[in-house]
C-alpha positions as CSV (number, residue, x, y, z in Angstrom):
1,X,33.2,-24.6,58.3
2,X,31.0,-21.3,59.0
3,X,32.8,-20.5,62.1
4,X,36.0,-20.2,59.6
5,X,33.7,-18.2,57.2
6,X,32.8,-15.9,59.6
7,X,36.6,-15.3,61.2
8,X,37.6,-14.4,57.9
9,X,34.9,-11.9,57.7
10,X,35.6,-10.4,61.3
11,X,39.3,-10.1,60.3
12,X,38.2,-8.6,56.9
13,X,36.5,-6.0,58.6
14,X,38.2,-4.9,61.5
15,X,40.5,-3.1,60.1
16,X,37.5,-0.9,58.7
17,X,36.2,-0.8,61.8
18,X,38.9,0.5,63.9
19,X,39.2,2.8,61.0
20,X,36.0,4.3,61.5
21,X,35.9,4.1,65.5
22,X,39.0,6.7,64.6
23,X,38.2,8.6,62.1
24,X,34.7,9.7,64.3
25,X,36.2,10.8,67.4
26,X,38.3,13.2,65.1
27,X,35.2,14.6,63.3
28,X,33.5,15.0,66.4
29,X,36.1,17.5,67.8
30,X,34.4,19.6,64.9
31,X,31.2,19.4,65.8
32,X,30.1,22.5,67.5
33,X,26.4,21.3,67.6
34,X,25.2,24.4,65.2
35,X,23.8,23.7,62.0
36,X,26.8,24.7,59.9
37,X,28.4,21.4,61.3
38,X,25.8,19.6,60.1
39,X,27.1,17.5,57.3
40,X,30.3,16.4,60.1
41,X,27.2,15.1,62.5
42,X,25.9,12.9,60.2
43,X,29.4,11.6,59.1
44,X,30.2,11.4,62.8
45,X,27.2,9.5,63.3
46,X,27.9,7.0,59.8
47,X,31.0,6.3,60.6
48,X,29.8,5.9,64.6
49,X,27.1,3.4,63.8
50,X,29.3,0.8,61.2
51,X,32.2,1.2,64.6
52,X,28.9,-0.3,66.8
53,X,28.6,-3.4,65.2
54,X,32.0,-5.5,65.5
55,X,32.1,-8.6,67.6
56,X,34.3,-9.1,70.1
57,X,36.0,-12.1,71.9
58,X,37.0,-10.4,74.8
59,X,35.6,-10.1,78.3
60,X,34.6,-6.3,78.9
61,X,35.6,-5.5,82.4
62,X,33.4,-5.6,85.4
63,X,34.8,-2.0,86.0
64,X,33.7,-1.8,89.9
65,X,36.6,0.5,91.9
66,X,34.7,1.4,94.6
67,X,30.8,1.6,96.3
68,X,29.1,2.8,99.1
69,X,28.6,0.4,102.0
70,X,26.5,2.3,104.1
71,X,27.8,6.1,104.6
72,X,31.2,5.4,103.8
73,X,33.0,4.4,100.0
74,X,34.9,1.6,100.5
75,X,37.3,0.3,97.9
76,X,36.6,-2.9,95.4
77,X,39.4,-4.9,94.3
78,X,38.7,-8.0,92.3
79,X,40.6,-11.3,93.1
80,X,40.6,-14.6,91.9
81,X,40.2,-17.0,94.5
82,X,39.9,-20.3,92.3
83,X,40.3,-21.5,89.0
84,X,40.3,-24.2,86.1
85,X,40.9,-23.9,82.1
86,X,37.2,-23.4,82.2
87,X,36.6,-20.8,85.0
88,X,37.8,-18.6,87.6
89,X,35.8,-17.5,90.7
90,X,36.2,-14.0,91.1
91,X,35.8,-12.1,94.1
92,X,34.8,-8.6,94.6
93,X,36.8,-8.0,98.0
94,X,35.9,-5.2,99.9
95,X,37.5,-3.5,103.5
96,X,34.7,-4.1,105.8
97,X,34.8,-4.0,109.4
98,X,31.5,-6.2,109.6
99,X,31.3,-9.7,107.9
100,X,28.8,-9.8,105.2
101,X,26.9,-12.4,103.8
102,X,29.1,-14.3,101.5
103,X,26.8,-14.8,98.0
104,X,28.3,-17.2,95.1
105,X,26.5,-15.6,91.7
106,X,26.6,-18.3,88.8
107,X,26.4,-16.7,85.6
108,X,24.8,-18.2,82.7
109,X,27.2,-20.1,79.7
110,X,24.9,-19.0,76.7
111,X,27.1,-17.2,74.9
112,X,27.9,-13.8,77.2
113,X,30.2,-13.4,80.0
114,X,30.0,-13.0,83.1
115,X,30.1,-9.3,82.6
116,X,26.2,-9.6,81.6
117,X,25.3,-9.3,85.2
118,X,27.3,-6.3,86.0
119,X,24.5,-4.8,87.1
120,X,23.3,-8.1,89.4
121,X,26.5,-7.7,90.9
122,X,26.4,-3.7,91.5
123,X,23.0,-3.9,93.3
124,X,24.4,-7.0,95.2
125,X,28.0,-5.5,96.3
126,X,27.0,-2.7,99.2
127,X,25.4,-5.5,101.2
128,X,26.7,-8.7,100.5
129,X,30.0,-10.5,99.8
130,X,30.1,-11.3,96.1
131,X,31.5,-14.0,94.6
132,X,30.9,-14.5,90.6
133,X,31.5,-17.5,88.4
134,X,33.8,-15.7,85.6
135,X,33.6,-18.9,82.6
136,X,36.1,-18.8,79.8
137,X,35.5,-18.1,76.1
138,X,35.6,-21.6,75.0
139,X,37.6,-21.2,72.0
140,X,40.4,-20.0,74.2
141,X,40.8,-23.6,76.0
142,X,43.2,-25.7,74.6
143,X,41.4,-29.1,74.0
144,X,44.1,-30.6,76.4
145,X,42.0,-29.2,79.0
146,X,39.7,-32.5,78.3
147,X,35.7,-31.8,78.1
148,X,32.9,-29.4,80.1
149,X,29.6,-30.9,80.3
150,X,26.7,-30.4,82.6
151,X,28.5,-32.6,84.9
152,X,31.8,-30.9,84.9
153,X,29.7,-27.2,85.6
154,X,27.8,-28.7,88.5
155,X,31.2,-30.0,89.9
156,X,32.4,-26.5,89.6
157,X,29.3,-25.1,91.4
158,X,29.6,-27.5,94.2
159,X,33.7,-26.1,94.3
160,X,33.0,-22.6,94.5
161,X,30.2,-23.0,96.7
162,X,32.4,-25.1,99.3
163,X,35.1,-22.1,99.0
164,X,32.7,-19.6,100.2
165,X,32.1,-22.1,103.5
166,X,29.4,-22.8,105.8
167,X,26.9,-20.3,105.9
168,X,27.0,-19.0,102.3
169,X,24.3,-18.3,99.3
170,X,23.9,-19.3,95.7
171,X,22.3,-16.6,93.1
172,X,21.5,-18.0,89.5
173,X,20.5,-16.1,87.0
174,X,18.3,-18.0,84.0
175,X,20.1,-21.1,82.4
176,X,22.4,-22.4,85.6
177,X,19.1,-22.7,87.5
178,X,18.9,-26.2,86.6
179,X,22.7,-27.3,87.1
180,X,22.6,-24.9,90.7
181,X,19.4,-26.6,92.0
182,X,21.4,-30.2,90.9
183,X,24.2,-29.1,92.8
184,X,22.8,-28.1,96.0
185,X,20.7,-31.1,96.1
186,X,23.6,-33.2,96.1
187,X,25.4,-31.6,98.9
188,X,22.4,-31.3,100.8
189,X,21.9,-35.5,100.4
190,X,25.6,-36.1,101.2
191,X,25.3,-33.2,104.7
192,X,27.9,-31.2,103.0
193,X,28.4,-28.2,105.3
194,X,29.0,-25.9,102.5
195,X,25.2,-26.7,101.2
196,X,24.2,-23.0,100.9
197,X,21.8,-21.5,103.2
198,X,19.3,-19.8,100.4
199,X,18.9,-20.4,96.7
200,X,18.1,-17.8,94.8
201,X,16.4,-19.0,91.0
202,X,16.1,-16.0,88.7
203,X,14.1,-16.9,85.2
204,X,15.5,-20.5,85.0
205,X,14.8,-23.4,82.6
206,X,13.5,-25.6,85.7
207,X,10.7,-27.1,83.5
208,X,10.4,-25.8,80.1
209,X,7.0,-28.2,79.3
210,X,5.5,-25.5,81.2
211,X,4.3,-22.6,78.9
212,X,6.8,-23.3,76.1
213,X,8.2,-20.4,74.4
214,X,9.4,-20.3,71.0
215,X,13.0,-20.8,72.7
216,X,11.7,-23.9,73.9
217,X,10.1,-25.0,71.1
218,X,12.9,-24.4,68.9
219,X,14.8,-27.0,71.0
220,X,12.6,-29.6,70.5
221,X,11.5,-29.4,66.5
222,X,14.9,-31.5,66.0
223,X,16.6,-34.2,67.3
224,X,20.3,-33.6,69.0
225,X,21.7,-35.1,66.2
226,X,20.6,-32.1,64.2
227,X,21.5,-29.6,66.9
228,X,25.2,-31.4,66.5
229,X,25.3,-31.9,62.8
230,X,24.1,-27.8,62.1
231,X,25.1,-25.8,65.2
232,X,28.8,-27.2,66.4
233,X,31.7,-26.2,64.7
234,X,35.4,-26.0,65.3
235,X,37.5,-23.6,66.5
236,X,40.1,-22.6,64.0
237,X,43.5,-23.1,64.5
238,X,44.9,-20.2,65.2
239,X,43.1,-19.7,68.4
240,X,44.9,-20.8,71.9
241,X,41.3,-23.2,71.7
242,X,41.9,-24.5,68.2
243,X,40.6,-28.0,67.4
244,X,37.7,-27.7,70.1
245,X,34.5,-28.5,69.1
246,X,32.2,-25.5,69.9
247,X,28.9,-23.8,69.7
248,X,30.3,-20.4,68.5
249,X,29.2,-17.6,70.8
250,X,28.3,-15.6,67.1
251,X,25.3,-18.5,67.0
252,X,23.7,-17.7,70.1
253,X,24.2,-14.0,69.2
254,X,22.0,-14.2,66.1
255,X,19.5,-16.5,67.5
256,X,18.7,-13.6,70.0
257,X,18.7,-10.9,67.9
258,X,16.4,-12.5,65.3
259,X,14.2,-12.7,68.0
260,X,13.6,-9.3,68.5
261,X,15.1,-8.0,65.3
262,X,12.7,-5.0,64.8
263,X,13.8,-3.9,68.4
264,X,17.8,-4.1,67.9
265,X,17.4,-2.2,64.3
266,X,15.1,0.6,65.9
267,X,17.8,0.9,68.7
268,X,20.9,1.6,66.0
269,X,18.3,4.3,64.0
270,X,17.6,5.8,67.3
271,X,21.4,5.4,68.0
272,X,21.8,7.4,64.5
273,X,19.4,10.2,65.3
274,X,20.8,10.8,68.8
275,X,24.4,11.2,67.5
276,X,23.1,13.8,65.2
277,X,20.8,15.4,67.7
278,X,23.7,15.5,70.3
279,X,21.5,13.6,72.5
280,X,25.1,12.2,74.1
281,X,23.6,10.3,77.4
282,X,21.4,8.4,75.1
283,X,24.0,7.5,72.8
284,X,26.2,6.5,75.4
285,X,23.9,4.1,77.3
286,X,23.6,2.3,73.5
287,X,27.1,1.9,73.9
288,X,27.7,0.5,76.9
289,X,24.7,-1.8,76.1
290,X,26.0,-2.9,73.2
291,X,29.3,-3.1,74.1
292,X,28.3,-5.8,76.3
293,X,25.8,-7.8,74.0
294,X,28.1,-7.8,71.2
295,X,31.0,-9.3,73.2
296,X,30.3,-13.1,72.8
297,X,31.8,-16.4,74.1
298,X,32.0,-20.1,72.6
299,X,30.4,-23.1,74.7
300,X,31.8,-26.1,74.8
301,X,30.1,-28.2,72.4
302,X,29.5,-31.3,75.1
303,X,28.0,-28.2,77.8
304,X,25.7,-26.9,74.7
305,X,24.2,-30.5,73.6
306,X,23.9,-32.0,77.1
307,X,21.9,-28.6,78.1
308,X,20.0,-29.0,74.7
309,X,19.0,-32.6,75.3
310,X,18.6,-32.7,79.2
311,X,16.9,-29.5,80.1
312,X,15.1,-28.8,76.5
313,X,14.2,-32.2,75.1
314,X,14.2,-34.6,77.7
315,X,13.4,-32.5,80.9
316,X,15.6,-34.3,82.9
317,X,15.8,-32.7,86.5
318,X,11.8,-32.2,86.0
319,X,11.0,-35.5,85.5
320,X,13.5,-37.2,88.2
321,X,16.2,-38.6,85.6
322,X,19.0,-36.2,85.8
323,X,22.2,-37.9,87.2
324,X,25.8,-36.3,88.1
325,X,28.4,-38.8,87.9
326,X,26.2,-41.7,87.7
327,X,24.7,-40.3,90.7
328,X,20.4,-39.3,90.4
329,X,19.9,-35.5,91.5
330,X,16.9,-35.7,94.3
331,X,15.8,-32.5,95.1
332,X,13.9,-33.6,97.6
333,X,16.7,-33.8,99.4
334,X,16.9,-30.3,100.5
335,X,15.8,-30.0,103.9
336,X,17.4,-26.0,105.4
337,X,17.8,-24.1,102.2
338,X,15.7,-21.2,101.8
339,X,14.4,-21.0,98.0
340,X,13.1,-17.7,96.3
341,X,12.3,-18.5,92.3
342,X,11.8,-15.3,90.6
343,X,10.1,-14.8,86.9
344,X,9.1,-11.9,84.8
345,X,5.7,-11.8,83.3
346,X,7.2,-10.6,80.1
347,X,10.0,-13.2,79.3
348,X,9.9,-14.7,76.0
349,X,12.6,-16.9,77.2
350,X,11.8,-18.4,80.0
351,X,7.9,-18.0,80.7
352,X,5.7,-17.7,83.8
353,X,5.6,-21.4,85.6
354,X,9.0,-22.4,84.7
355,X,11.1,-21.1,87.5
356,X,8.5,-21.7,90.1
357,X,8.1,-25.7,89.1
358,X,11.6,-25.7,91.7
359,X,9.4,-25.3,94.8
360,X,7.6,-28.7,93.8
361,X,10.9,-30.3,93.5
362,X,12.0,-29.4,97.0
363,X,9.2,-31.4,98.2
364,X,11.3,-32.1,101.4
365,X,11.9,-28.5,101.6
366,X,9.3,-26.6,104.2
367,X,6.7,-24.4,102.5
368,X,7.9,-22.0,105.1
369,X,10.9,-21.8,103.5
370,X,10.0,-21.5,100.2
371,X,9.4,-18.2,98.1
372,X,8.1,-17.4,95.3
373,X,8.1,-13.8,93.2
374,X,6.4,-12.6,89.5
375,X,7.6,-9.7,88.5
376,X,4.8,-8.8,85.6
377,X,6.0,-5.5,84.1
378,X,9.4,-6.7,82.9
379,X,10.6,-9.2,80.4
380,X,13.9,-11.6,80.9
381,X,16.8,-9.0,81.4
382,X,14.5,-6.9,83.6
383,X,14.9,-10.0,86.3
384,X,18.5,-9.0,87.2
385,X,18.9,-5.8,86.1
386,X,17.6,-2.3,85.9
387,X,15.3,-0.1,87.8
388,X,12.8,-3.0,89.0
389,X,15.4,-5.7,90.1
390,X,17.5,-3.2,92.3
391,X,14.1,-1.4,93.8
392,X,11.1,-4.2,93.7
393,X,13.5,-8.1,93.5
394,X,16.2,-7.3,95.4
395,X,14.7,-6.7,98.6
396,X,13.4,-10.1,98.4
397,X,16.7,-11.8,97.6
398,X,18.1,-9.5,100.8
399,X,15.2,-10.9,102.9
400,X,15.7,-14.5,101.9
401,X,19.8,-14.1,102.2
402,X,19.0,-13.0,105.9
403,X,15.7,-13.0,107.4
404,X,16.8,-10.8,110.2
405,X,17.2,-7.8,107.9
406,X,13.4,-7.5,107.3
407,X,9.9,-9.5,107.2
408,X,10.1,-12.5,104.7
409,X,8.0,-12.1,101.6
410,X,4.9,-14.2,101.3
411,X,5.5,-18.2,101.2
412,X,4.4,-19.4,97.7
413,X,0.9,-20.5,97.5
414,X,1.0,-24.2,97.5
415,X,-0.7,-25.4,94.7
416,X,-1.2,-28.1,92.0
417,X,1.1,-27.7,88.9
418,X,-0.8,-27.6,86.0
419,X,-0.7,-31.4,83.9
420,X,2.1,-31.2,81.3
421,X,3.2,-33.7,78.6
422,X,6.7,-33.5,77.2
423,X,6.6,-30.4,74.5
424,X,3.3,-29.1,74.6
425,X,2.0,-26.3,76.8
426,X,-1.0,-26.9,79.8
427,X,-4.1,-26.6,78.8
């Protein structure tokens, strides 16, 4: 019933929108930036800031035409190689005259698209072959399309993975940590020759009894009864998806932002001042940031519970009970994938301990071959993208993708992970 609410309120309003999103690119062909254009910079700016806050259904595009591999600009056309209702993998296909290391990144389904990790992918593309799981807006999937659990995504991973071949690597960035490890440890036990040759974990839910945040303990304060019963909703009708039972993209939107509320209102004041101070870089890059964050997607409601219940609540793949098919997940299993697990020391999402519990899994994994890096002066975004992933993490994904590009960064300490019981922190 609220996702119908709140269509009729986005229809309401979009015409007011668009309206304004006019009306201030006229009045800024006024401004001259003196002070007798005053009064038109802070209408400019108004009508500017109520334009910023529409949500949108629609994947933003990757935008990527060309980039420099080595000295020379080569050209970047995107393909899509494979695809289901749920999915495409899209490829970022360069002209190369020397193969490059073909890299599957999984995107998270929480409510963004793929997009999110535009800049992931930019810092990747120069050096690598990159290959990016592109999920659909759920309420775009006709219901004929059947269901998408956690089973159904790890079948897709296993897919993609096996179209990249023999010799390729896996990238996840926070929530498909769990579903990635799952699927690599099943074509590891059944000698598939696609099994990747590193894993890359990025700020993943791999054990959330470690260090819960209040993300994590949000997830377990009900049961998934409750999570169904307040949090799913239908699509409405008039959507190519209607009749699908969804967690609406909106819902994950505002559950971030009333995280860090004070931060997302300070950043549309600051967005205010800078459009009357004519600071026009910084009110760009608010833009393009919000641009992006305010573009949301619907899960699939089965995805959304079974993530809730088996990562959250139950800590299934933690605790050796997570199946696929019927069939258990052993981690253990992997024997020749090399594993880096990366964490910020700032995440309020997905806190220090989490990520790393991966290397315990693989316990048939050599330490050798297992990698570990914290990050302590950025918080969850700051992981895959910014200043500090392309300058300080990257090299360390590079060095695990091929060791023969530069020293290896330091095996993980081996140690004892702290004692746990099911939602409550370590002592």
């Amino acid at each position: 019933m609220y996702y119908q609410l709140y269509q009729t309120q986005a229809d309401l309003m979009a015409p007011f929108r668009a309206a304004a999103r006019g009306m201030g690119g006229m009045l800024r062909q006024f401004d001259n930036g003196g002070p007798e254009t005053f009064g038109v910079r802070q209408w400019t700016a108004a009508l500017e800031l109520l334009a910023s806050t529409g949500i949108t259904h629609l994947r933003p595009p990757f935008g990527f035409t060309t980039v420099m591999v080595g000295n020379q600009e080569v050209t970047v056309e995107e393909e899509v190689v494979a695809s289901t209702p749920f999915g495409q993998l899209l490829h970022f296909k360069k002209d190369v005259e020397v193969p490059q290391p073909k890299i599957l990144v999984v995107a998270p389904m929480s409510g963004h698209f793929a997009t999110l990790l535009r800049g992931t992918v930019q810092v990747l593309l120069p050096e690598n072959d990159v290959y990016i799981t592109d999920w659909a807006n759920a309420r775009d999937i006709p219901t004929s399309a059947g269901r998408f659990g956690m089973d159904e995504f790890i079948e897709h991973v296993i897919a993609y993975q096996r179209h990249l071949g023999p010799g390729g690597h896996v990238l996840a960035v926070c929530q498909p940590a769990v579903p990635v490890l799952a699927a690599v440890a099943l074509m590891a036990e059944g000698k598939d020759p696609a099994t990747p040759a590193s894993m890359t974990l990025m700020a993943g839910p791999i054990d959330t009894r470690i260090r819960p945040t209040e993300v994590n303990k949000l997830a377990t304060e009900h049961d998934i009864g409750w999570f169904e019963r307040h949090l799913i909703d239908t699509v409405p009708w008039r959507f190519q998806g209607g009749g699908r039972r969804v967690y609406p993209g909106i819902a994950q939107l505002s559950a971030f932002v009333s995280m860090n509320l004070d931060r997302h209102v300070k950043a549309h004041v600051d967005y205010y001042r800078n459009i009357m101070g004519g600071d026009s870089m910084r009110a760009d890059a608010h833009r393009k940031f919000y641009d992006e964050y305010l573009a949301v997607m619907d899960l699939p409601a089965e995805f959304y519970l079974e993530t809730v219940k088996g990562v959250f609540q139950d800590h299934d793949l933690a605790t050796g009970k997570m199946t696929w098919r019927g069939r258990p997940v052993r981690p253990e299993a992997i024997t020749t994938t090399r594993l880096l697990t990366v964490e910020a020391g700032r995440d309020d999402i997905c806190s220090v301990g989490q990520t790393e519990a991966a290397a315990a899994l693989c316990s048939g994994l050599p330490a050798e071959m297992k990698f570990h890096h914290l990050q302590g002066d950025v918080g969850h975004y700051g992981v895959f993208n910014g200043r500090r992933w392309a300058n300080e993490i990257y090299p360390l994904v590079r060095q695990v993708i091929d060791p023969e590009r530069g020293a290896a960064p330091a095996p993980a300490a081996e140690k004892q992970l702290p004692a746990v019981v099911p939602n409550a922190a370590p002592a």
